[in-house]
N, C-alpha and C positions, 0 to 999 in steps of 0.2 A: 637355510632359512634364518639362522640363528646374525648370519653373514647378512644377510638384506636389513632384519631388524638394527642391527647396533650401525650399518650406513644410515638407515633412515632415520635414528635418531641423534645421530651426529651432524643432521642437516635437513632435520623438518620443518625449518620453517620454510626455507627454499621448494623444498617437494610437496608443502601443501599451497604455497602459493604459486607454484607452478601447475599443481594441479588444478587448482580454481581458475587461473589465467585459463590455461588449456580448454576447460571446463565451459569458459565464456566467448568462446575462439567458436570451437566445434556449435555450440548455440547460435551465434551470431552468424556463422553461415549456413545454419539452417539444412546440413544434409541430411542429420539425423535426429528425428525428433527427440526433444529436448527433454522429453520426459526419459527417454533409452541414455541421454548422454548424461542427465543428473542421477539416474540408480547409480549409472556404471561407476560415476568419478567416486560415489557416495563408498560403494561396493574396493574399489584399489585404495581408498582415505581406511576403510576398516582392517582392508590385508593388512597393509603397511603399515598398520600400528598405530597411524598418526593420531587415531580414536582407538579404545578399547575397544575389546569385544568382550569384556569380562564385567561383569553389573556389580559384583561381590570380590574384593582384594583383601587377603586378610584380616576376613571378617568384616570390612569396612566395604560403604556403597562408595566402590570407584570414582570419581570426579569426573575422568576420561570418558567413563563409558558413553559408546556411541548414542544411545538413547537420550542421554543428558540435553547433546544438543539440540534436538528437535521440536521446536514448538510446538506443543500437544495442544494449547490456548488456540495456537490458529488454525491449525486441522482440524481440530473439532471445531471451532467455530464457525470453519468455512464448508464443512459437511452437514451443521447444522441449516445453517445458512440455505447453502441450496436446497436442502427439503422442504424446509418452510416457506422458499418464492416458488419452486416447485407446487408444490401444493397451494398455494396462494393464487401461481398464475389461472389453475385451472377454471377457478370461481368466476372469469375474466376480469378481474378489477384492476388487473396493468392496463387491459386493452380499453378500460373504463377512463383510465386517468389521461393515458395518449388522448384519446381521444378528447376530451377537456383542453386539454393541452394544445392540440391541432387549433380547437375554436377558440380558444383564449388569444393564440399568436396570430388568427385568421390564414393559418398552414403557411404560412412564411417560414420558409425555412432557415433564417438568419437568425428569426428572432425567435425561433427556437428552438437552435446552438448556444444564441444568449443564455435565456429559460433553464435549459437544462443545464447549464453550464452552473448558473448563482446557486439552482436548487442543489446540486451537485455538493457546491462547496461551501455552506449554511448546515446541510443535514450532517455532510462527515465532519463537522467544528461539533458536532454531539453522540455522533455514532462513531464508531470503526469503519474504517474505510472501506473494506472490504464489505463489510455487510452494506453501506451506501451505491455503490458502487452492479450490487446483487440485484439489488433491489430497481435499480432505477435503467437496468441494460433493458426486461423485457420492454418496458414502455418502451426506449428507443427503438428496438428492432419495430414495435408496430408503427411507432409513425415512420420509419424508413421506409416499410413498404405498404405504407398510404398513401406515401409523396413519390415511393420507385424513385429512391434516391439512394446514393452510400453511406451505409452508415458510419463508416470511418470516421469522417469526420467531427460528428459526436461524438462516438464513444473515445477519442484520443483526447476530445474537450474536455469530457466527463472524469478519466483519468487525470489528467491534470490539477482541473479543479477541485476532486475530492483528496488530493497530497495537499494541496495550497488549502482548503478549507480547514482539512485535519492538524495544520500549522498554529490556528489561531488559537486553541483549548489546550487544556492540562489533558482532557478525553478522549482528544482527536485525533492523537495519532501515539503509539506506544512509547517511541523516544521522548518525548514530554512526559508521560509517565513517571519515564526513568529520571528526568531531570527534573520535576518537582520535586520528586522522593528526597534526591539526592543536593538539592540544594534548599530545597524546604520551602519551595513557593508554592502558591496558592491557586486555586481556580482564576482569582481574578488578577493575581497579578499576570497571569499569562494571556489574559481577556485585555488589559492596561497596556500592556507590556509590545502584543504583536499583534493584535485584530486589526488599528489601523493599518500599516504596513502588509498585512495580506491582503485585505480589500485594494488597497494601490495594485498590489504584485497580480491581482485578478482579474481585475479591470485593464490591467494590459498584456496580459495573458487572453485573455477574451478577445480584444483587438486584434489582435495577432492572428487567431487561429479565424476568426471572420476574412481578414487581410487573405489567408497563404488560400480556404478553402472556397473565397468568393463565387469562382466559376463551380463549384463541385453544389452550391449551396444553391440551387437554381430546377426549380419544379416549373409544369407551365400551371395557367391560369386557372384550366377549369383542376386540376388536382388541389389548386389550393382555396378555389369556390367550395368545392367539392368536402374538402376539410373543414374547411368554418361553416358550413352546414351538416355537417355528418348527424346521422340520429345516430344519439347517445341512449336510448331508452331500454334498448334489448340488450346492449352488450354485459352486462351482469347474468350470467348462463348460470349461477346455482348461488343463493343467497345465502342460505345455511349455511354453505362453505364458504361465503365470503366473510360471514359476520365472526365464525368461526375462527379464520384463519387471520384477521385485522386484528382481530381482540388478542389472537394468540401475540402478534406481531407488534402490537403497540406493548402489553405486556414483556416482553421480549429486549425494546429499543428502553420500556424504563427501566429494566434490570441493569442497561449497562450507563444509563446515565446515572442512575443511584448508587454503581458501583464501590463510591467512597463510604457511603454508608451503611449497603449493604457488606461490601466485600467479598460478594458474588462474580467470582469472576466468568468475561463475557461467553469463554465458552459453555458455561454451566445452564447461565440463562438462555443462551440458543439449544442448548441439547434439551433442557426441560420443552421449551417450546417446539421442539421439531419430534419429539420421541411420544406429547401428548397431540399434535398433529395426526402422529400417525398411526394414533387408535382406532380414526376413522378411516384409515385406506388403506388398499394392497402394500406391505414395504416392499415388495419385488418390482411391481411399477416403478414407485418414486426414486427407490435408490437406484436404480438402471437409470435415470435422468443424472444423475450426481457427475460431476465431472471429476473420474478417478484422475483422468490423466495429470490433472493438474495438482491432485493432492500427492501424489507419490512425487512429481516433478519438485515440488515443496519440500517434500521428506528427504528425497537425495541432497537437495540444495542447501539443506541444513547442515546437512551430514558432512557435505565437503567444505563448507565456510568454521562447520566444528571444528575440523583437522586445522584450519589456519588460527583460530582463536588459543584450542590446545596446542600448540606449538610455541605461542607467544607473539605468531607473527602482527596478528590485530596492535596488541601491548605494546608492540617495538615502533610503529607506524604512528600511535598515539603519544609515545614518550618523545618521539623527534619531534615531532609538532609543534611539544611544548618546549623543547630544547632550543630548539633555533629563533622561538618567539619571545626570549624570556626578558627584560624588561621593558621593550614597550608595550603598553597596553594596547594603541592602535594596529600595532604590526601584528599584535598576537589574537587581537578580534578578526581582522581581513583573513588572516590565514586561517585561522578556525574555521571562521564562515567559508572560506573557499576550498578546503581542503574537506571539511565536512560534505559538503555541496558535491564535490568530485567524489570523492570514497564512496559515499552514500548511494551513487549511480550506479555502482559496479559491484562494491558486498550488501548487504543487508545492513539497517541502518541500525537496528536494536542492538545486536553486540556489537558495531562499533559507538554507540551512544553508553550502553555500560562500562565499556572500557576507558571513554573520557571521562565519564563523569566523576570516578574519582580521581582522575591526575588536577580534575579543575577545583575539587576538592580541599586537595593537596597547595593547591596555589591559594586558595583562598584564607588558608589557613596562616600561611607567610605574608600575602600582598593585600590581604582584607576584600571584605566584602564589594568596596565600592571600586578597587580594580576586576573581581572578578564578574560582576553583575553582566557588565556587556559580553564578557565569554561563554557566557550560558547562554543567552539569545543569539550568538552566533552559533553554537553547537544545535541549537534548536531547528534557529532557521534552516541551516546547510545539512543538518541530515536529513529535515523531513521535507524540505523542497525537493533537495538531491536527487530522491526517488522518481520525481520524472523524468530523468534523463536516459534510461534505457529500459523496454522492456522488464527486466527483472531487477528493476530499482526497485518496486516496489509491490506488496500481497495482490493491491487494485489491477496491478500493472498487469500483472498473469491472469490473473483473475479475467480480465478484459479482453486479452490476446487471446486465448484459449476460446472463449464463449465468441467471438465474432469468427473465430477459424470454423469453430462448430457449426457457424450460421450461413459457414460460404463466402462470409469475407475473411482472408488471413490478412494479419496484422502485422508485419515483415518485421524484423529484430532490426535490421539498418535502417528501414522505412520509419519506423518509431523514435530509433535514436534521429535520426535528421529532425524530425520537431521539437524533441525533448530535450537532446543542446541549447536549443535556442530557449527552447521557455526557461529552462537553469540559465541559463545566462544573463535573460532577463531577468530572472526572479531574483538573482543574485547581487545584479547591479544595483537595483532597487535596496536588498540587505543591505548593501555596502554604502550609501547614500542615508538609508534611516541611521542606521548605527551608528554613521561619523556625525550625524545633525544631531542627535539626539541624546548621545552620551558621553562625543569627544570632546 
């Protein structure tokens, strides 16, 4: 044993990114559910050392330990989460809003892809993606089958647009977070900064996914008569529980907008709100709705992208970056932005966003402010767009796949990436086009 350990740390960076590679191989062809193939990698990342299994070293709390890496912010938040639309849906006020929504578009189903797509990506520029995201899938399953349409092509809209919306805010998406902290901008320089250039990257993003879904986006006549007349007057099935569960819910979305002032973090505000939820109903009901699979799918996926960070391997992939970029300012914006943009689709964008943030730090310290400024809004861009290009680019992403497999439609890991190249691609070209007009 002693013989495995001192191999494996004479070349862990290799073994834990071969284990992640591995990790996204076995995923991607889909033999064995992803939730069985992220414990297991999670499970060989703890054998092998690459993470602790020891909480306490020396009297000191380990750095390593396996626990460290796991976002505890976004499992709680995403188990809060689903209690709350849980409990939310039953009152029918999703089924309340499709339906609104049906007569607003007069059940065109184009236009609303459009619809749900803006709304998509306006709410998550203020919320968490994931909770956007939660929130906005049961409406689509109902109008899906109002119209006895697929609802794929939504909900791959909806993913999209809620990465590209989460792009525009300091709020919207956690890499931003980590990059105001760390470079010391503001709410509005990031509102200044990249609101216009998302709304371009959206609006052809939008076109696009209209373009590839046209024939798929086709109901007949009387289903769409049928929807711009629906009565809307009954479907509210228990109002106590609606006024109940709104109040909790708008309470809920202001704890995480107020976050800089409160300092309430989001998962805090969704547990108060899903734990005083659940005063009034069975928790053996609502938590048997909660989607384990995707939370434990979360937990191993941490655990094995840990092994790659505690290794140094992230460290080493972010110091080339800046190596090979290092005097020009142009050369080393594109590659940020394209290399954030690619990394970003295949690890998790948060710890590769902490790990640039201070090498750009570092440069800024040397080259000044006004070379480093456009390097942060490519690190921006490129991690938090990045996220649509596969499956488990991003919390939305799973979040989405998981909840349409549940509903009968599966969301195919190569099926997914074939759109999500393109919209990165796009979204990228567009980055690389505002970036050179506007700061070169």
């Amino acid at each position: 044993m002693e013989l495995i350990h001192s191999f494996v740390s004479a070349h862990n960076v290799l073994i834990s990114a071969g284990l992640l590679i591995l990790a996204y191989i076995f995923i991607a062809t889909e033999k064995i559910p992803k939730v069985t193939i992220a414990l297991l990698g999670a499970g060989i990342t703890i054998f092998l050392g690459l993470v602790s299994q020891t909480r306490v070293l020396d009297g000191v709390l380990n750095p390593t330990y396996f626990v460290q890496y796991i976002d505890f912010n976004v499992i709680f938040l995403l188990v809060s989460m689903m209690i709350i639309v849980n409990i939310t849906t039953r009152s029918g006020v999703f089924s309340y809003l499709a339906n609104e929504l049906l007569k607003m578009t007069k059940g065109h189903p184009v236009l609303i892809l459009i619809a749900l797509g803006i709304f998509t990506a306006v709410v998550s520029a203020f919320l968490d993606n994931v909770t956007t995201v939660i929130l906005i899938m049961p409406i689509t399953f109902a109008i899906a089958r109002k119209l006895e349409i697929d609802p794929i092509p939504y909900l791959l809209t909806e993913v999209f647009a809620s990465n590209i919306g989460g792009t525009a805010t300091l709020i919207g998406d956690p890499p931003n977070i980590i990059i105001g902290s760390a470079a010391g901008f503001s709410f509005m320089d990031f509102v200044s900064n990249l609101t216009l250039v998302v709304a371009v990257i959206l609006i052809a993003v939008l076109a696009v996914m209209v373009l590839f879904f046209r024939k798929k986006l086709a109901t007949t006549a009387e289903k769409m008569k049928e929807a711009a007349n629906i009565d809307n007057t009954h479907t509210i099935t228990d109002v106590p529980l609606m006024v109940r569960s709104m109040i909790v819910l708008a309470l809920v979305i202001l704890g995480f907008v107020t976050h800089d002032i409160t300092h309430i973090e989001t998962c805090v505000a969704a547990m108060l709100g899903a734990s005083f939820l659940l005063l009034f109903e069975k928790p053996t009901d609502i938590l048997r709705d909660v989607e384990w699979n995707t939370i434990f799918f979360f937990i191993g996926l941490f655990i094995i992208i840990g092994g790659v960070e505690a290794s140094g391997g992230i460290k080493l992939m972010a110091e080339w970056i800046l190596r090979v970029t290092q005097g020009s300012q142009e050369a080393a914006s594109m590659l940020i932005l394209w290399a954030s943009g690619i990394i970003s689709g295949i690890i998790d964008n948060i710890p590769y966003t902490a790990t640039m943030s201070p090498m750009l730090v570092e440069i800024q310290k040397t080259m000044g402010a006004d070379y480093t400024t456009p390097l942060w809004w490519c690190l921006s861009l490129g991690a938090c767009l990045g996220g649509n290009m596969t499956m488990i680019g991003a919390a939305a992403n799973v979040i989405v796949s998981e909840s349409a497999a549940k509903e009968g439609h599966p969301m195919f890991f190569l099926r997914f990436m074939k759109y999500g190249v393109i919209v990165v691609a796009i979204s990228l070209i567009i980055s690389s086009l505002y970036i050179n007009l506007r700061y070169m």
